[in-house]
Each structure stands twice: as C-alpha cells, then as structure tokens.
C-alpha positions, 0 to 999 in steps of 0.5 A: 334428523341427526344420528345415535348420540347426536342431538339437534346440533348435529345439523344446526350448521345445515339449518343455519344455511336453508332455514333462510329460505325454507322452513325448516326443523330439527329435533332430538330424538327421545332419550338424546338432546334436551329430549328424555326417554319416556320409557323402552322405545322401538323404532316405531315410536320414533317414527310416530313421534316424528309423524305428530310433530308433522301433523301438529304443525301441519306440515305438508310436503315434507322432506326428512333429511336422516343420518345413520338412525335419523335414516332408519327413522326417515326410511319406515316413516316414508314407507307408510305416511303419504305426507313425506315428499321426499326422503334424504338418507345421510350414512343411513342405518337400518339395512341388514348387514352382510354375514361376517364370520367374526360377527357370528362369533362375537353373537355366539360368544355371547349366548354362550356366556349368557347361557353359562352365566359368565360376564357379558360386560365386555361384549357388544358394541361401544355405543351398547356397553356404554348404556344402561337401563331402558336406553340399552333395552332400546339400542337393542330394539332399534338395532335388531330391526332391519327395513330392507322389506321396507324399502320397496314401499318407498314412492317418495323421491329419495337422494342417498348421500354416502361416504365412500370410507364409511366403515359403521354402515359401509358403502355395499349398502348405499347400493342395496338402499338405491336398487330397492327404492325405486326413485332413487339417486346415490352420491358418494363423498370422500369422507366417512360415515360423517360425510356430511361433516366430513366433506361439508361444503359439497354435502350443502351444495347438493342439497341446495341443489337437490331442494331447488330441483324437488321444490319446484 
C-alpha cells in the first residue's frame, strides 16, 4: 500500500519479485493512481475501502505491507479486522509527533492569520499548499488523526522496516511504534523515508525473509 501521492507503481518492482510465488495485490488509494476521490474522505474510509477488496476476494490470512499512509492505513485496519495475519510498516505515518516549538509557531501563525483574515496560501506543508478541494479537506482529516491509542490493539505479527535519515516521520517513532505493538520486531536501513527504494535489494531480502518465516 504505497504512500501519499504514490500509486500502485510505487511497489510494482516489489510485486513483480513475490507475486511468483504468493498472491499478491496492490492498489491506488482513492483520489491517486488511476483512482478518483469520490468525495472528502477520512482515514476510516480507506480502511474500509481496503477491508472490502479483502472481503470481495475473500482473501484470508493477509499480510498488508504499508508505506508512510498505506502504514496508517495498515495500522488501524490491523486494530480492528481478525482477517489480517500480519502487518508491514515501511516509514509509517500516523504517530503524533514530538512537540516542536517551530511547529507550534508556524500553527499559531496560522490561526492567527486566519483569524485576521490574512492570506494563508503560503502556510502548511508542500504536500497540502499543493491540493485543493476535497483532496485537501482530506490531507487534513488524515493527517490530524494519530493512531498511537490504537497501537495496543494490534495482536498481528508486525515487522517495522525504517530508515535511519528519515527525516517525514523520523526514527524516535519506529521505537514508539515497536514498545506499542506487542509482537513487534524493528529493522533500520541506511537510507531515508524511502528506505524501501533507498536500500532496495536489502528491503527485499527481508521480507523474503520474513514471508518465508510467517507463512509456514
């Protein structure tokens, strides 16, 4: 399940390699891909939306390999559905982050423009002043909902695959994400919040590794 603005190529190279010997899917989330936005979406409906492609194909024992969103999305999905056997969080999202002053500035910033009827256009993150519409009403849904509460709901076996330079969702919480889910196991890459394209041959490695283990 590929990231914010990526698509099912984001891991067609990975599914290229063990499509040959498991069944395998990817998708495009709502609104990237070849996939439209139906209207302003939450977290939720992703998650439901990837719940009835497992229940349409009837897929059992499922492992859901997430990147940064696709994590968040595999992360609440795991917390709640009896079908997932396992979980694989690439750089994942979704965890709040540590308080930044600088980060509490820029908010405050805003509301205060806001309120002052200022212009806001240069305020938020690249990846929001690049939307519009409904895709931005949904960046914002999806970005204000943390799933640290979540975690603890998680029995499914879960590998966290990181990059140590990753500087979008950095390393202090791959180790959040591996005290809070109970059968959990963390593997640091050299590379940064694409470690999965950044240290390629080593991210297939393990999970070879790691499908051949959990699909005895």
């Amino acid at each position: 399940m590929h990231g914010w603005g990526g698509s099912i190529d984001s891991f067609k190279g990975a599914f290229d390699v063990f499509s040959k010997e498991y069944r395998c899917s990817v998708l495009d989330f709502y609104g990237f891909g070849d996939s439209v936005l139906p209207n302003v979406l939450t977290l939720e409906d992703y998650a439901n939306g990837v719940e009835e492609i497992i229940d349409y194909y009837q897929m059992k024992n499922v492992i859901l390999v997430g990147h940064s969103f696709g994590g968040r999305v595999a992360i609440l999905l795991a917390s709640r559905c009896d079908k997932i056997k396992s979980i694989v969080l690439v750089d994942s999202a979704g965890l709040r982050p540590k308080f930044s002053i600088k980060r509490s500035a820029r908010k405050l910033t805003y509301n205060l423009k806001k309120r002052l009827k200022m212009d806001t256009s240069k305020c938020g993150s690249a990846d929001y002043r690049a939307l519009s519409g409904d895709m931005r009403m949904t960046f914002k849904n999806i970005v204000n909902f943390y799933l640290d509460d979540y975690l603890k709901d998680i029995k499914c076996d879960t590998l966290i695959i990181w990059g140590k330079k990753d500087k979008d969702t950095p390393p202090y919480m791959a180790k959040r994400l591996k005290r809070g889910i109970y059968n959990s196991g963390l593997i640091f890459l050299e590379g940064g919040h694409y470690s999965y394209l950044d240290c390629y041959p080593q991210f297939l490695a393990i999970l070879d590794s790691y499908f051949n283990d959990i699909c005895k």
